[in-house]
N, C-alpha and C positions, 0 to 999 in steps of 0.2 A: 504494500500500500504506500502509496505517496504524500510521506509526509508534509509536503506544501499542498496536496488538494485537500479543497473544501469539500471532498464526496465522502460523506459518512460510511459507505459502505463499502467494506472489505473483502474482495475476490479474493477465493479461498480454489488454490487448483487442485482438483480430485482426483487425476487422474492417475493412472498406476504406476509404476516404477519407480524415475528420477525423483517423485516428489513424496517418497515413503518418510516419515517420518526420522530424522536423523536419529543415525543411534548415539552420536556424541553428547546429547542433550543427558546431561545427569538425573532428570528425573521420567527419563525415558520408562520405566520399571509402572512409575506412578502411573503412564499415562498409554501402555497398552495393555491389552489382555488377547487372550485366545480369542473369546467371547465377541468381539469387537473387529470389525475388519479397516483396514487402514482408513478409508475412506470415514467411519464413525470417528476415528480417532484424530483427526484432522477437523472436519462437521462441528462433533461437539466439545473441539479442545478447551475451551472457553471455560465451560461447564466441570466437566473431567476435572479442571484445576481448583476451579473451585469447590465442588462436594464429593469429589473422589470415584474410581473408578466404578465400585461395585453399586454407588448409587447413581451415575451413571447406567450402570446394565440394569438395575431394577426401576429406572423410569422407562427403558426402551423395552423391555420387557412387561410393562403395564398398559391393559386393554379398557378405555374406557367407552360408555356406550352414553349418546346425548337419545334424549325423545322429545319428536316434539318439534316447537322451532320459535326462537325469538333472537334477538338481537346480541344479548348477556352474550346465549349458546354458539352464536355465527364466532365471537371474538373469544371463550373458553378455549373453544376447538381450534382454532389458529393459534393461540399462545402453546398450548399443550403439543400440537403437531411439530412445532418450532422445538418445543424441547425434547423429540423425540418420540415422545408417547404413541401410542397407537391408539386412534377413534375412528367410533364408527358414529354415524346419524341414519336413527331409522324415523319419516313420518311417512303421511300422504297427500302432504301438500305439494300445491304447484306452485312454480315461480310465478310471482304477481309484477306488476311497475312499482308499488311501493316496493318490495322484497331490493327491486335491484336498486334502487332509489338510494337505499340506506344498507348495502352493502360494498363494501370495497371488492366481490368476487366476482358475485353476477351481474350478466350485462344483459342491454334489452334484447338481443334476440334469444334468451333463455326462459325470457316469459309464456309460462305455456307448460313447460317441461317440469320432470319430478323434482321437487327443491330440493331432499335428500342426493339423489343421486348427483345432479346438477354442480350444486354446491361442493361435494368432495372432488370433483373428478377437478372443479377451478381452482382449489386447494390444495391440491396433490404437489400444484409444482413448485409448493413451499419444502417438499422434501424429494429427496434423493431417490426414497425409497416408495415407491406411490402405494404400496401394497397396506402402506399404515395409517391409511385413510380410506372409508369405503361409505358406501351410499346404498341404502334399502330404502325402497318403496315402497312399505308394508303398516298394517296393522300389530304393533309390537303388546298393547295392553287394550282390555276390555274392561268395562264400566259393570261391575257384579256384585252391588253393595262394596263397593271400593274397588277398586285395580287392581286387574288380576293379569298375570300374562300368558299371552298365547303361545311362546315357545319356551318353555324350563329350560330345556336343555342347551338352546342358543345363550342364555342368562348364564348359565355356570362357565361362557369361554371370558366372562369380563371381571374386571377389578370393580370398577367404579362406573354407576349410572345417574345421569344430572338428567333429569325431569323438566319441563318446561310447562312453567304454570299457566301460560296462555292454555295451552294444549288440554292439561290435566289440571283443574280448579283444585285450589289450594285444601279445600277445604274435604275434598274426597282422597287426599294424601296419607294422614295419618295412619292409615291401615297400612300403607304400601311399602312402610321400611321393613316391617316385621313380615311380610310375604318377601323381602328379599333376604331375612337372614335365613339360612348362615350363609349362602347361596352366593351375594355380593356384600364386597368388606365396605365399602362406605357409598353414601344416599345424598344428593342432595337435590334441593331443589330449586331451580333458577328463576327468579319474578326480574321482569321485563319492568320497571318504575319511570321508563321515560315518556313523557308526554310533551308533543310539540303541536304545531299549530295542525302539521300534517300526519302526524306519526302517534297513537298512545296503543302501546301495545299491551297494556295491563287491563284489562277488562273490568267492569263493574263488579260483575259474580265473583270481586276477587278481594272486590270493596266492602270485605265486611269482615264481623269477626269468626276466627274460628278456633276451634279446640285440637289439638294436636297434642298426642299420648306418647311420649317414650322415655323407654325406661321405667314406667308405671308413675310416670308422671303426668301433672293434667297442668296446659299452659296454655293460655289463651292469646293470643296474637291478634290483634286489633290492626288494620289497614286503612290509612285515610290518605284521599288525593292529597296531592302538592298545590299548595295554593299559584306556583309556579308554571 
């Protein structure tokens, strides 16, 4: 990189042989492993230095799954892809003009098409390795006195699944972490809070109070617009 340009951004050459990582570097040891192919090791040397190798392989090796679709979920799944991780987005939505309005992925002639799908495949080419991002166009949960899911066995290939409360109303959640244990190690659930003149993607049915149990706990979470 050139230290007299003003271009923040860093080309990073991948490709094989001449540019394998020097082995004269004393903390060479730190920063490969078997696990890791030269190309990861160059990618997320950044990272690698900073929380170490093996937490390094256990973020590339963690499957997270989004449902659903809002705004939070579009910039989650780009941070996380960035770090490595692997995500998938299952809904059945289509790309709308708002959708592409206020994303940095999709463009207008995607309007029409599956957002799921849509959206990873424009996303992909934030990584190397395209296969750690993928898109379904499916029914993933059913509404059966709370959320229940249509495929068990697809749910035990993930670590972590973030919910999108446009999608699935806040208040029919509570049931839904204890149907994923032990199944999936952590729940969360993403609310959309922005509201602009063209854009509110947090719904009314969302505006109100609700009771939410865990751990055999009872807490009540009150939602109110921004006077903003």
């Amino acid at each position: 990189m050139n230290p007299n340009s003003e271009d923040l951004i860093e080309v990073i050459d991948v490709s094989e042989g001449e540019n394998d990582i020097n082995p004269d570097h004393n903390d060479q040891n730190d920063r490969t492993d078997p696990g890791l192919t030269t190309t990861d090791s160059l990618v997320y040397d950044r990272q690698i230095r900073l929380w170490g190798i093996q937490a390094q392989k256990k973020i590339m090796s963690s499957k997270v799954l989004f449902l659903g679709k809002n705004g939070i979920q579009e910039e989650c799944m780009k941070n996380l892809l960035l770090s490595g991780m692997n995500v998938t987005l299952i809904n059945e939505h289509l790309v709308s003009e708002q959708d592409v309005k206020f994303s940095f992925f999709l463009r207008p002639e995607d309007v029409g098409k599956q957002h799921s799908v849509t959206l990873c495949k424009r996303m992909s080419s934030l990584t190397l390795n395209e296969k750690r991002i993928s898109g379904l166009n499916s029914k993933f949960l059913v509404d059966d006195n709370g959320y229940k899911f249509v495929d068990t066995e697809l749910l035990k290939s993930f670590n972590v699944i973030c919910v999108s409360t446009n999608d699935y109303p806040l208040h029919k959640l509570p049931k839904f972490p204890r149907r994923c244990d032990p199944v999936i190690t952590s729940f969360f659930s993403l609310i959309m809070l922005l509201k602009t003149k063209d854009l509110s993607d947090f719904k009314d049915e969302d505006l109100e109070s609700v009771s939410e149990k865990y751990n055999g706990r009872k807490e009540t979470l009150k939602l109110v617009k921004s006077p903003y």
